[in-house]
N, C-alpha and C positions, 0 to 999 in steps of 0.2 A: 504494500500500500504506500508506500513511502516514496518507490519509483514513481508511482503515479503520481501521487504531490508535486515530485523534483519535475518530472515532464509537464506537468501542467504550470509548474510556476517559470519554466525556460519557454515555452509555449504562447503564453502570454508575454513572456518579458521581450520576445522576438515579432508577435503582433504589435506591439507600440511600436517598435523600431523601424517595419516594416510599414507602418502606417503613416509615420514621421517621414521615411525615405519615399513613399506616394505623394506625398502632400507636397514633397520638394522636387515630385518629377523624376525621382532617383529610384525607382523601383515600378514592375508591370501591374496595373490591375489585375492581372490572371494568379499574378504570384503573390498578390497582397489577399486575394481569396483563399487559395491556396493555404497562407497561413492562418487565414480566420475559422476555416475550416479544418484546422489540425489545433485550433482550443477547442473546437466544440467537440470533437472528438474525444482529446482528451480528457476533458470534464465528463463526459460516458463512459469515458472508460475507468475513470474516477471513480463513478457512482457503483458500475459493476463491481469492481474491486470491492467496495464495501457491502455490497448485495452479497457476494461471495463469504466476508469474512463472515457478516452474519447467520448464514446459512450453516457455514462452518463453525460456530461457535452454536447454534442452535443442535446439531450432530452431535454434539458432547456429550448429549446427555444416553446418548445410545456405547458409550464404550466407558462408561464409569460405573462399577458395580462394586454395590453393598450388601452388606446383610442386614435380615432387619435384628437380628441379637447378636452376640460376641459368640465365635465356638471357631472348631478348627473344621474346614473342610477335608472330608474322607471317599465324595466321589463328585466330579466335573467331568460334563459331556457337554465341551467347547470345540470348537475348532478357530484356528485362527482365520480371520473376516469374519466370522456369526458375528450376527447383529440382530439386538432384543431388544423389547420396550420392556421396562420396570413391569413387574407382574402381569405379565404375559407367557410367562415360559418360564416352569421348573427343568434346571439342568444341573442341579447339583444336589447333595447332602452334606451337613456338617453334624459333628456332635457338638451338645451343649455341654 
């Protein structure tokens, strides 16, 4: 997410520039779009990045597992990538 940031804040900081060098003749209408069109981009792709993290921090709650009492597990039938919702699926035994 961080890249996104840095691209979006050089992004914008090269539309000013680009906008500056239009206004003085020194730069093409096509290439001054061009750059207005790579902030709008990068601010979507901004948003997605954080669409992502949140979806990704929403998953968490699918690979953190508890018991509901203290004891020692004596049999798990896991495999690695299963993935369960909280009481939805017995696949273990502990003793108390």
């Amino acid at each position: 997410m961080e890249i996104s940031r840095i691209t979006s804040r050089e992004a914008r900081r090269f539309l000013i520039a680009a906008e500056e060098a239009y206004r003085k003749a020194a730069f093409p209408e096509e290439s001054l779009h061009v750059a207005l069109a790579a902030v709008v981009k990068v601010a979507q792709d901004e948003k997605a990045a954080m669409a992502m993290l949140a979806s990704s921090q929403a998953e968490l709650e699918h690979y953190t597992v508890t018991a509901p009492i203290d004891g020692v597990v004596t049999w798990l039938n896991v495999v690695p990538g299963m993935v369960s919702r909280p009481g939805t699926t017995v696949w273990g035994k502990y003793l108390t």
